[in-house]
C-alpha positions in Angstrom: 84.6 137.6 94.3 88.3 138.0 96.1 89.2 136.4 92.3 88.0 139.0 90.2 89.4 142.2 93.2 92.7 140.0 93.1 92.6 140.6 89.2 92.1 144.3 89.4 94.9 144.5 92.1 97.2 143.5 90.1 97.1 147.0 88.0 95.5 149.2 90.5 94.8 149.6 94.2 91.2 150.2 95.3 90.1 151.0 98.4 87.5 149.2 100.4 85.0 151.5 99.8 86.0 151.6 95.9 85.8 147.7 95.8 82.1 147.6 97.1 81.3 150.2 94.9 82.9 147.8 92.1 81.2 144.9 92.9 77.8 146.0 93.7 77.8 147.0 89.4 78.8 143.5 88.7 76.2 139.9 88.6 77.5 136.4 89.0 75.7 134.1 86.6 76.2 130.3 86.9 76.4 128.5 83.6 76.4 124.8 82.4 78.2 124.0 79.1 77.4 124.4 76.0 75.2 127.6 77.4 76.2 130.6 74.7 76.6 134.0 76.3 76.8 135.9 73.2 75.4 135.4 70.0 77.0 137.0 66.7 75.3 139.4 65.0 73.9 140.9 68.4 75.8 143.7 70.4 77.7 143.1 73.3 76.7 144.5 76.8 79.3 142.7 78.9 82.7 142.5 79.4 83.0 138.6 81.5 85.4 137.4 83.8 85.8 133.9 84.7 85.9 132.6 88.3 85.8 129.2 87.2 84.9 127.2 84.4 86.3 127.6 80.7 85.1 130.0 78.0 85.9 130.0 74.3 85.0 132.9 71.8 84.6 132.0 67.8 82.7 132.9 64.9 81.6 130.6 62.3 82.7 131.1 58.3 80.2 131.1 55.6 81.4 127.5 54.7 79.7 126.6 58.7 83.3 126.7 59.9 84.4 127.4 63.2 87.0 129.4 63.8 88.2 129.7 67.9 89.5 133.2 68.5 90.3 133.2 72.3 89.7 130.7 75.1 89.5 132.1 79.2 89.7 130.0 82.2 90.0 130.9 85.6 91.0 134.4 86.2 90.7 135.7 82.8 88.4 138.5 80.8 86.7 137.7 78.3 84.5 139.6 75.4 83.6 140.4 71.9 85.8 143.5 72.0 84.5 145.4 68.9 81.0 145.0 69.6 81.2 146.1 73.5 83.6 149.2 72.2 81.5 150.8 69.2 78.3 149.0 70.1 77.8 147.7 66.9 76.7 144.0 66.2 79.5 142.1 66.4 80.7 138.9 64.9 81.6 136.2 67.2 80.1 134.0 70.0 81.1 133.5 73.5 80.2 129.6 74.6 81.1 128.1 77.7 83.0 125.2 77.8 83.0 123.4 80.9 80.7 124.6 83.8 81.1 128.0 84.8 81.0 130.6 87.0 80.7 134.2 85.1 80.5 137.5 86.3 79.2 139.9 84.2 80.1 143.7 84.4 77.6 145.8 82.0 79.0 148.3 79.6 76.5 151.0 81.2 77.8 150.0 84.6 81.5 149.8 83.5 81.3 153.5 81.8 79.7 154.4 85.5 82.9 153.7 86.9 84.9 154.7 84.9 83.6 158.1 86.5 83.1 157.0 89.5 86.4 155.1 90.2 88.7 156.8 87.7 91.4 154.6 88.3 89.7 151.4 86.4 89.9 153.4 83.3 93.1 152.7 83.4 92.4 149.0 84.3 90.3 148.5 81.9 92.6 150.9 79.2 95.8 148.1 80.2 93.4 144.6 79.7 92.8 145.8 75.9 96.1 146.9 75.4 97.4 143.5 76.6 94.7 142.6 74.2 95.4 144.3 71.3 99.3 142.8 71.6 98.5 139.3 72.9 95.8 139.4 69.2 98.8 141.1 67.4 101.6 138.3 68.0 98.7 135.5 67.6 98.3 137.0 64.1 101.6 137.0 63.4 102.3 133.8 64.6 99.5 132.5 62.3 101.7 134.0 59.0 105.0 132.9 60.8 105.0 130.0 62.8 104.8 126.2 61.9 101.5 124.3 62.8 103.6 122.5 65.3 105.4 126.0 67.0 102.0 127.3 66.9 100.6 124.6 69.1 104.0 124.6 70.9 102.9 128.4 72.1 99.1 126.9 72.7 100.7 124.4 75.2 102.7 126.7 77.2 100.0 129.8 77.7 96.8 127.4 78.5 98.5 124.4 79.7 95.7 123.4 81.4 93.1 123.4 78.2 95.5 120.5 76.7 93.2 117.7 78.2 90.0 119.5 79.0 89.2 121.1 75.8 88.0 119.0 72.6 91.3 118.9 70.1 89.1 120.2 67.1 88.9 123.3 68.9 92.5 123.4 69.3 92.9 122.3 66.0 90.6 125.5 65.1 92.5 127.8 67.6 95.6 127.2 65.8 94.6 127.0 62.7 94.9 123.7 61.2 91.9 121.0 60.0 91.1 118.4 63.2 92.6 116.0 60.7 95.9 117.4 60.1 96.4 118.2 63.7 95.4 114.8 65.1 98.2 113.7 62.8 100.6 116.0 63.7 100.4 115.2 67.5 100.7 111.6 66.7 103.7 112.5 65.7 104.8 115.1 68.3 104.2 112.2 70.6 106.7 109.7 68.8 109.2 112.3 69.4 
């Protein structure tokens, strides 16, 4: 759990005390691949943090098209944002991707502390921000960029996804057919 604590500390310092209070509201799942942790259409009650493992979030078109909306590995939050926030059904599924270990943090639990441990309201309030920008520039990005710059960008912030993730899904994360982008990195290569 020093992963997840490590995390928080980064924007806020809790106390010993505050930490056990933190942790004894969250549960660490284990999870093989291909195990879905949210189905669209249902409403979210977790926000999830990754200790290990890789985790993708997507939603599927009417034509049965997958669409990848976010990946998380090691270290990194992960959620269906607009469901856990107005508790409505939401729209996308949260898969893992290579074995994984999860821990879960209910929204019940995570209103709790916001009471009890003021300061991770304001953890908490900073992840979505970062959220809301890091969504904001990917959108734009999307209307701006080249397939190749966009793919240039997937590189350098998960560098570590290049080889352990299948390349449709990073065809579908930057939003080009698995055709067009196994083309285009046969030619990236010759470069």
């Amino acid at each position: 759990m020093a992963l997840i604590l490590d995390n928080i500390a980064k924007i806020v310092a809790l106390t010993n005390d505050e930490k056990a209070l933190f942790l004894s509201k969250t549960e660490v799942q284990h999870h093989k691949a291909k195990t879905l942790l949210h189905n669209a259409g249902a409403i979210c009650e977790f926000s999830y943090f990754v200790n290990s493992g890789i985790v993708r979030s997507f939603n599927i078109n009417d034509n049965i098209v997958e669409h990848v909306l976010h990946f998380a590995c090691e270290g990194w939050w992960i959620g269906d944002l607009y469901s856990l926030l107005s508790q409505k059904p939401g729209n996308l599924f949260i898969e893992v991707l290579e074995d994984a270990e999860i821990v879960l943090l209910s929204k019940e639990n995570q209103d709790e502390l916001y009471s009890e441990i003021p300061k991770l309201e304001r953890f908490f309030r900073i992840l979505t921000e970062n959220s809301l920008v890091a969504h904001q520039e990917r959108l734009m990005d999307n209307l701006s960029l080249s397939a190749e710059e966009r793919f240039e960008k997937f590189c350098s912030k998960y560098p570590t996804l290049i080889q352990k993730v299948p390349q449709k899904q990073i065809a579908s994360y930057i939003g080009v057919t698995p055709e067009f982008f196994s083309k285009m990195k046969a030619r990236l290569l010759k470069k």
